[in-house]
DSSP file (Angstrom, degrees, kcal/mol; ACC not computed):
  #  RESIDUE AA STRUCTURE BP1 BP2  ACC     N-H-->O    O-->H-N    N-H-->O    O-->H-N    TCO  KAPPA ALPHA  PHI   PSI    X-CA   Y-CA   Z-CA
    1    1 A X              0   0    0      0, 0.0    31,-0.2     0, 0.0     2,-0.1   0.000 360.0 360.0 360.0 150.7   13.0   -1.3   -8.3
    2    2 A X        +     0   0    0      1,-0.0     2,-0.4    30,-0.0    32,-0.0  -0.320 360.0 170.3 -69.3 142.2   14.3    1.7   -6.1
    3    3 A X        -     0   0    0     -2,-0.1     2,-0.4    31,-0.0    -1,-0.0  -0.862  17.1-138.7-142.9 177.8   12.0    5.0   -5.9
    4    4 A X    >   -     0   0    0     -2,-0.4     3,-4.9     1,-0.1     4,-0.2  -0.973  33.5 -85.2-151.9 169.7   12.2    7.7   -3.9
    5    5 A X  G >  S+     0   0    0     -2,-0.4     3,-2.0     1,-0.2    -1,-0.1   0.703 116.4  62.3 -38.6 -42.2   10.3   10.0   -2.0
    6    6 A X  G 3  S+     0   0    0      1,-0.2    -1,-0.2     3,-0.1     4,-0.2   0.626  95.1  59.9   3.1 -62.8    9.5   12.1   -5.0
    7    7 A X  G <  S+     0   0    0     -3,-4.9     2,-0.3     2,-0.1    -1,-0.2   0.164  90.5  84.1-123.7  51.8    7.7    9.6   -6.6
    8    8 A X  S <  S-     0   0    0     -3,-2.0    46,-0.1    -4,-0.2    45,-0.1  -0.987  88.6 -97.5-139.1 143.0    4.8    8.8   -3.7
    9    9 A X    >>  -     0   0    0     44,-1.5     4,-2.0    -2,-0.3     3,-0.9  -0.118  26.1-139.5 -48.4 122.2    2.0   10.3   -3.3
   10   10 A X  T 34 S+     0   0    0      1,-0.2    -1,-0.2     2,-0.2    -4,-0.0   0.714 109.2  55.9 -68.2  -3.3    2.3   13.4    0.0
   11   11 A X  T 3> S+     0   0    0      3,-0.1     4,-0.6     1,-0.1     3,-0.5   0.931 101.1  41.7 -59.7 -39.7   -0.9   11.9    0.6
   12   12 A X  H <> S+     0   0    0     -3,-0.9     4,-1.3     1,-0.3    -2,-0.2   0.471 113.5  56.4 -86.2 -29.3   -0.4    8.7    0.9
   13   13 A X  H  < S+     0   0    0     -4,-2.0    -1,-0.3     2,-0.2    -2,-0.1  -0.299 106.9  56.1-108.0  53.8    3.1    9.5    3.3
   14   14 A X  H  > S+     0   0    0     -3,-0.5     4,-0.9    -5,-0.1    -2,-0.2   0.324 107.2  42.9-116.1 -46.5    0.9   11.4    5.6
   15   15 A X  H  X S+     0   0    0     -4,-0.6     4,-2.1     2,-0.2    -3,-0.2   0.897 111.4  54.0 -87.1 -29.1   -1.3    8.8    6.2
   16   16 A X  H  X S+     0   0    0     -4,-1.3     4,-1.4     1,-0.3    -1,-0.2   0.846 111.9  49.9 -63.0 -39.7    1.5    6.0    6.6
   17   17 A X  H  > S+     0   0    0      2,-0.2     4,-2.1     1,-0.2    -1,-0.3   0.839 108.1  51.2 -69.0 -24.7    3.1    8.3    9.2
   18   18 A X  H  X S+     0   0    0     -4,-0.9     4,-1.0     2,-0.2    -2,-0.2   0.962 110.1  49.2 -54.4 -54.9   -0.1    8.7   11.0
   19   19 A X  H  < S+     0   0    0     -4,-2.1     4,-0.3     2,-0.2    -2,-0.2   0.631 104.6  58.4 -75.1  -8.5   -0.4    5.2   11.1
   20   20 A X  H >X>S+     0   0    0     -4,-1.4     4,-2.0     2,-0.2     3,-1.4   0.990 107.5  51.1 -29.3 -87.6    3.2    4.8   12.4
   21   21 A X  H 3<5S+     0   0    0     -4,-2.1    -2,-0.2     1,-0.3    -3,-0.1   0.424 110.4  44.9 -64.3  -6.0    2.3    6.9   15.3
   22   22 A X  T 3<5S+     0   0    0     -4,-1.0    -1,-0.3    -5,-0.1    -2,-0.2   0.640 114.7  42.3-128.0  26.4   -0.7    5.1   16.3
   23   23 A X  T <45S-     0   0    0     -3,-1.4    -2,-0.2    -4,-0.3    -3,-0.1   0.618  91.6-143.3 -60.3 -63.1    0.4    1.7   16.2
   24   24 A X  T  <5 +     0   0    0     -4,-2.0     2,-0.3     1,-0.3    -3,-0.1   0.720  60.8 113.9  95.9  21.2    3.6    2.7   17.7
   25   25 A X  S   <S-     0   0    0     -5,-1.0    -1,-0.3     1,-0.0    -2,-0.2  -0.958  77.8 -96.6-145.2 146.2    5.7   -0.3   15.3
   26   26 A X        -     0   0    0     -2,-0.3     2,-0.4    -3,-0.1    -1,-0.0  -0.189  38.4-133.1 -54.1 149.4    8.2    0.1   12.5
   27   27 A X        -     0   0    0     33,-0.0     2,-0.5     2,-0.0    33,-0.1  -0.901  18.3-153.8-105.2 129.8    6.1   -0.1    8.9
   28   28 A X  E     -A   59   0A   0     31,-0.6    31,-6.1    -2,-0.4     2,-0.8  -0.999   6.3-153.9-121.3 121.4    8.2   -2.5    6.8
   29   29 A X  E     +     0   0A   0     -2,-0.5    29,-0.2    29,-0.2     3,-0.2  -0.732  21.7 178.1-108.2  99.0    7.5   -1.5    3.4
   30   30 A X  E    S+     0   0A   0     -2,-0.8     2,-0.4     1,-0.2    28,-0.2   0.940  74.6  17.4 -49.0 -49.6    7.9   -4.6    0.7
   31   31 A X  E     +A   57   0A   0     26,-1.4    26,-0.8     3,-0.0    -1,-0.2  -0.980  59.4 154.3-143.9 143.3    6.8   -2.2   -2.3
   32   32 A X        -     0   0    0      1,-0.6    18,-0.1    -2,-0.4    21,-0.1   0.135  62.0  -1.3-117.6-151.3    6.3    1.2   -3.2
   33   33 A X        -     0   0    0     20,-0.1    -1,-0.6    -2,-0.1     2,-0.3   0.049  68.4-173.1 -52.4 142.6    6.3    3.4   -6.6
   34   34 A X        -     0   0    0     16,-1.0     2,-0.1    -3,-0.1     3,-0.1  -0.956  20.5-112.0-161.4 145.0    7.0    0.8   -9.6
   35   35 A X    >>  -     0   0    0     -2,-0.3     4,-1.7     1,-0.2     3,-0.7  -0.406  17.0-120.2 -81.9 166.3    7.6    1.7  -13.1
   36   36 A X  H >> S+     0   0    0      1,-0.2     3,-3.5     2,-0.2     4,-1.6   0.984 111.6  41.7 -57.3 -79.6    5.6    1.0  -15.7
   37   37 A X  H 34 S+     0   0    0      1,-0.3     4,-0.3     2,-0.2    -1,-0.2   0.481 110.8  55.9 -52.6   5.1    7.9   -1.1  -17.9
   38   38 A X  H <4 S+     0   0    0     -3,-0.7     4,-0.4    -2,-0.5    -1,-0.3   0.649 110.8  51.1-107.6 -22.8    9.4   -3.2  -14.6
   39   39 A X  H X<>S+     0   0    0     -3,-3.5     5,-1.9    -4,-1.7     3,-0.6   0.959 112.2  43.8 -56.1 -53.7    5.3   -4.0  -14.1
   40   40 A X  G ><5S+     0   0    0     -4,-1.6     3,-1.3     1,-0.2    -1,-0.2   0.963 109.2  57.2 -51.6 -51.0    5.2   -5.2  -17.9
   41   41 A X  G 3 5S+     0   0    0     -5,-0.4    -1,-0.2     1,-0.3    -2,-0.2   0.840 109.5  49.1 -59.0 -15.1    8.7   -7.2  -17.3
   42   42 A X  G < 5S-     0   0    0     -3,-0.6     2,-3.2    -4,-0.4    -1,-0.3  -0.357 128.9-101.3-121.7  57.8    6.7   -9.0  -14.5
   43   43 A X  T < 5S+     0   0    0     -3,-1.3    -3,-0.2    -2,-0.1    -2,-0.1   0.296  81.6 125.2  59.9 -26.2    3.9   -9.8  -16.7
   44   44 A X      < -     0   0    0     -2,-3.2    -1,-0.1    -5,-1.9    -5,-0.0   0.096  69.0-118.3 -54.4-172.5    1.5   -7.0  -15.6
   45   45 A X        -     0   0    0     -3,-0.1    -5,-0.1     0, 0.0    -1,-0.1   0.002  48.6-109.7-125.8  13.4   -0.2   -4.4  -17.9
   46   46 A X  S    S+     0   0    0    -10,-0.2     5,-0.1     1,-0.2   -12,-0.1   0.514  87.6 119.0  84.1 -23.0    1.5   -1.2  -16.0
   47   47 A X        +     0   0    0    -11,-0.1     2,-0.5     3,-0.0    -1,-0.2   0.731  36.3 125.1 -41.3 -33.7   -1.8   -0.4  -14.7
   48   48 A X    >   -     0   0    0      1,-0.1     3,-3.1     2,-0.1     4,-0.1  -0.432  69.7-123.9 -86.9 136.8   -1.2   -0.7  -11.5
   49   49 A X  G >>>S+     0   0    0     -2,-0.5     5,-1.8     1,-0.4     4,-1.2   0.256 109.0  64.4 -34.3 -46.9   -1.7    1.7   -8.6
   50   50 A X  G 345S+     0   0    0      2,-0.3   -16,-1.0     1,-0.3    -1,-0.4   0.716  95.2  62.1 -35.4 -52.0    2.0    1.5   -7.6
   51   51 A X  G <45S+     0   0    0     -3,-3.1    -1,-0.3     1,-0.3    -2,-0.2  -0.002 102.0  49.8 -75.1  24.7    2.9    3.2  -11.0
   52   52 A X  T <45S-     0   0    0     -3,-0.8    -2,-0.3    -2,-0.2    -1,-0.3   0.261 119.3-110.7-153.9 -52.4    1.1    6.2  -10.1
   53   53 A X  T  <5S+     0   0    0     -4,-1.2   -44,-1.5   -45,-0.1    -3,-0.2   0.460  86.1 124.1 118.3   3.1    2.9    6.5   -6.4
   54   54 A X      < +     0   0    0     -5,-1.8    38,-1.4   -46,-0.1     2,-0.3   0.634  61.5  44.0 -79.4 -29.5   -0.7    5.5   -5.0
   55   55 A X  E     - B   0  91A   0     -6,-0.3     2,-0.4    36,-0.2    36,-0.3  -0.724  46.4-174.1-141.2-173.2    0.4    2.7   -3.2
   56   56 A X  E     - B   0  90A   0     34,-2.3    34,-1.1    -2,-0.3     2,-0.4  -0.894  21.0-138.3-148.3-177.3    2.3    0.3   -1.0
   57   57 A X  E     -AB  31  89A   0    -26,-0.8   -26,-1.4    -2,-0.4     2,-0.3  -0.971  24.4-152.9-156.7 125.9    2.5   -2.8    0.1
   58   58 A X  E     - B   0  88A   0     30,-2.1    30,-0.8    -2,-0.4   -29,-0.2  -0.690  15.8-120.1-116.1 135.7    3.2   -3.4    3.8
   59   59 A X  E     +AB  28  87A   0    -31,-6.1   -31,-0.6    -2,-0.3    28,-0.2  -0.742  30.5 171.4 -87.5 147.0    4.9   -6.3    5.4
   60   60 A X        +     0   0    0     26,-0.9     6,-0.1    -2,-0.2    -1,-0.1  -0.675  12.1 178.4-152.0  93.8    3.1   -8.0    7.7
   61   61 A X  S    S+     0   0    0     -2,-0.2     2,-0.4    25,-0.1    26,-0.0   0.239  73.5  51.3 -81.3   2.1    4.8  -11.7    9.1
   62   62 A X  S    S-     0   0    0      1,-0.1     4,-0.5    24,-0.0     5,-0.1  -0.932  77.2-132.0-134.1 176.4    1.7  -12.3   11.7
   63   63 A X  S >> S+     0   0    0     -2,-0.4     4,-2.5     2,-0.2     3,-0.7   0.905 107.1  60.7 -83.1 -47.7   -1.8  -12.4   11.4
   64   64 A X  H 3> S+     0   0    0      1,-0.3     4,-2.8     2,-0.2    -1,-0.1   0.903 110.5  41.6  -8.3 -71.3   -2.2  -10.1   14.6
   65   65 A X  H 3> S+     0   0    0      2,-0.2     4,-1.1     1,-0.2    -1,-0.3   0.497 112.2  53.5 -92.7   2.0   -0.2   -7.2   12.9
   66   66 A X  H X> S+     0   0    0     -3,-0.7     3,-1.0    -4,-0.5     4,-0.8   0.917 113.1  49.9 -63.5 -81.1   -2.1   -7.9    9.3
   67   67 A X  H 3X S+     0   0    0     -4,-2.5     4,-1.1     1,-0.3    -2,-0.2   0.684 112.0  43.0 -15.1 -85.3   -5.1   -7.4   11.7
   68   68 A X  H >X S+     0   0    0     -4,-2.8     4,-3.2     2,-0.2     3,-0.7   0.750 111.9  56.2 -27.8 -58.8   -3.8   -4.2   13.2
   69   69 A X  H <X S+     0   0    0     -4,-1.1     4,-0.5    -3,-1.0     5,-0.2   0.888 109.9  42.7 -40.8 -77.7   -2.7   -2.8    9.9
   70   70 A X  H 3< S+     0   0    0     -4,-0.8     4,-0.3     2,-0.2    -1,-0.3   0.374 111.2  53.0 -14.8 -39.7   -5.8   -3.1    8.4
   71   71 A X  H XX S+     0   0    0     -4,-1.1     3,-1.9    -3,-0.7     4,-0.8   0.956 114.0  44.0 -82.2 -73.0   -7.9   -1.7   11.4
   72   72 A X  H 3< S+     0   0    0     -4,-3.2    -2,-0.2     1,-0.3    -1,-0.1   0.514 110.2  57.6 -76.6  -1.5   -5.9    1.3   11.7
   73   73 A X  T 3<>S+     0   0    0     -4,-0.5     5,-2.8     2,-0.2    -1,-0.3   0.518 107.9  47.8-101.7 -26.0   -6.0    1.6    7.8
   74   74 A X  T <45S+     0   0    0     -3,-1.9    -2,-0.2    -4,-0.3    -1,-0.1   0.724 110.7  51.9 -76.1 -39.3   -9.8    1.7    8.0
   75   75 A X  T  <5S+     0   0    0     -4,-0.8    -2,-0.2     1,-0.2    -3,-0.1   0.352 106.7  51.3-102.3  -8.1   -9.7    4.2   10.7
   76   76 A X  T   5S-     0   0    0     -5,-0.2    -1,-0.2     2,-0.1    -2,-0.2   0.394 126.3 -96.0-104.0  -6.1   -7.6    6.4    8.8
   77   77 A X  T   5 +     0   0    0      1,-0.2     2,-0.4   -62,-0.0    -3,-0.2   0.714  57.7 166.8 110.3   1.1   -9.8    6.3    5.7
   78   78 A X      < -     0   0    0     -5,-2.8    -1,-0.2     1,-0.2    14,-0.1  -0.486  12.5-178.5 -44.2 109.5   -8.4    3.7    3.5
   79   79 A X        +     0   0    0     -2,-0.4    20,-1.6    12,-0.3    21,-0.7   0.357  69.6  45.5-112.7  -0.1  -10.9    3.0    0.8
   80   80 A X  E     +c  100   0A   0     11,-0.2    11,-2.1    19,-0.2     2,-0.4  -0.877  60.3 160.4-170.4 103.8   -8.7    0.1   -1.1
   81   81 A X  E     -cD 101  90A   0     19,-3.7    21,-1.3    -2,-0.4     2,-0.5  -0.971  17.6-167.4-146.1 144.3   -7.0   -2.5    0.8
   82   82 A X  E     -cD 102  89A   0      7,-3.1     7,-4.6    -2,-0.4     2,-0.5  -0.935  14.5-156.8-118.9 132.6   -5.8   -5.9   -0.8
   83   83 A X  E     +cD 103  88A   0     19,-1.1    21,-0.7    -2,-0.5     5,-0.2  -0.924  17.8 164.9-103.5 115.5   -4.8   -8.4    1.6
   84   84 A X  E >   - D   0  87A   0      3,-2.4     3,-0.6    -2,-0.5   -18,-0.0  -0.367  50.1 -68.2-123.3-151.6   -2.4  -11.4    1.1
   85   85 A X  T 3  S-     0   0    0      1,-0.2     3,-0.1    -2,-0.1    -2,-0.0   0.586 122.3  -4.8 -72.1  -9.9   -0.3  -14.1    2.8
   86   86 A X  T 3  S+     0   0    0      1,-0.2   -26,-0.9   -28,-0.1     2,-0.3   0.080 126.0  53.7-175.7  21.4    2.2  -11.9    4.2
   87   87 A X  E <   -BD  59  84A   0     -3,-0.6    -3,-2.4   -28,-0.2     2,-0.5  -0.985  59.5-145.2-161.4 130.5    1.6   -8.3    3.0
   88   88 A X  E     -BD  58  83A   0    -30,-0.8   -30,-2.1    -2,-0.3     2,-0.7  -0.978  22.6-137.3-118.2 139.5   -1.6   -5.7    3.0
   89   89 A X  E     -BD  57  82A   0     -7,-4.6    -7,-3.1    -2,-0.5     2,-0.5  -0.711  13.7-158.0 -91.1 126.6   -1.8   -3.6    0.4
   90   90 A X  E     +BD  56  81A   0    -34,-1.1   -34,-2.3    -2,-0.7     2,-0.3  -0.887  13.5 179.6-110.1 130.9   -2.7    0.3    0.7
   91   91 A X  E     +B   55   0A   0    -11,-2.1   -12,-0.3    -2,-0.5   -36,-0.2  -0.989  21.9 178.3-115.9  91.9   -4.0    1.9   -1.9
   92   92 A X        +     0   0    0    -38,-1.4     2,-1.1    -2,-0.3   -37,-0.1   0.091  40.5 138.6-100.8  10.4   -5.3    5.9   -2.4
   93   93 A X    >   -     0   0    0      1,-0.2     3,-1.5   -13,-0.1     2,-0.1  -0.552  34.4-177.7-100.9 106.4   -6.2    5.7   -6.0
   94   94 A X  T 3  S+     0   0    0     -2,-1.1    -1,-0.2     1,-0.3     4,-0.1   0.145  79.3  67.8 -71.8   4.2   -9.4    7.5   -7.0
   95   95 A X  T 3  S+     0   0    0     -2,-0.1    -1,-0.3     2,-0.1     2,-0.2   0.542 102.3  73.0 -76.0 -11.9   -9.3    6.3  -10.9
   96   96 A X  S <  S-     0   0    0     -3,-1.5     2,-0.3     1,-0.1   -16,-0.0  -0.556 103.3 -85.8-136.0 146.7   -9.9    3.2   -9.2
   97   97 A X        -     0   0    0     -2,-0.2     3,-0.4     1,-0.1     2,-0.2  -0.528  44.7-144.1 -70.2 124.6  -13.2    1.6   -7.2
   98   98 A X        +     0   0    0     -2,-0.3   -18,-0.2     1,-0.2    -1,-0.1  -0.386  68.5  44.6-111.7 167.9  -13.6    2.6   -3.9
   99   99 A X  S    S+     0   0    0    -20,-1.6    -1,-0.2     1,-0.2     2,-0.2   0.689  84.9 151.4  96.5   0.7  -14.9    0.8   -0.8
  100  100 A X  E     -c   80   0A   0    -21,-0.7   -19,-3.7    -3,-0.4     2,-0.4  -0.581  36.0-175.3 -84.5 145.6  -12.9   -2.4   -1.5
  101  101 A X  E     +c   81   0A   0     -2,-0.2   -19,-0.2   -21,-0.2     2,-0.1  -0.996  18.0 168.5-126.2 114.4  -11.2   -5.5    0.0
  102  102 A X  E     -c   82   0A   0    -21,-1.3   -19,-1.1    -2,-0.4     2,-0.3  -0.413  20.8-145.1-100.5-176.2   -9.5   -8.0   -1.7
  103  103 A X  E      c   83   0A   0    -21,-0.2   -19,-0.3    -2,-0.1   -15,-0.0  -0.888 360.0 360.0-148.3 141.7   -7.0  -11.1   -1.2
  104  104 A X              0   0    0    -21,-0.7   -20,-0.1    -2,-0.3   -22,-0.0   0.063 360.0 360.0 -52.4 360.0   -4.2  -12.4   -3.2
């Protein structure tokens, strides 16, 4: 679904622009802000971080720039980052347990 600035966290597009500028590489963002009820249409329970504006989901087509992501995402203070096959997920949401790494 389409979002807009509006409805992500200004924390969370602070840190992504930081981390622009010190990579120095376009951010391809696969997913943003999601509504509850298009989470429910895809089987979820609406829960998730993304419905709050909390999170993204970053494209990342080599293992290298996974790498990168992920280091500079650490170094900016990321406490919840879910990693899968072609995407890391960034996360800022403090309802939520912090100090974690996942995989898809």
């Amino acid at each position: 679904p389409s979002c807009s600035i509006n409805d992500m966290s200004e924390d969370l597009m602070i840190l992504l622009d930081k981390m622009r500028k010190i990579i120095d590489q376009p951010i391809i963002i696969n997913s943003a802000y999601r509504t509850k009820e298009y989470e429910n249409k895809k089987g979820r329970n609406g829960s998730s971080s993304h419905c709050k504006g909390n999170a993204v989901d970053i494209r990342c087509n080599t293992d290298s720039y996974k790498f990168l992501i992920v280091q500079t995402a650490l170094s900016l203070g990321f406490g919840r980052i879910g990693v899968g096959s072609n995407f890391v997920h960034l996360d800022l949401d403090t309802d939520k347990t912090q100090k974690v790494m996942w995989t898809y």
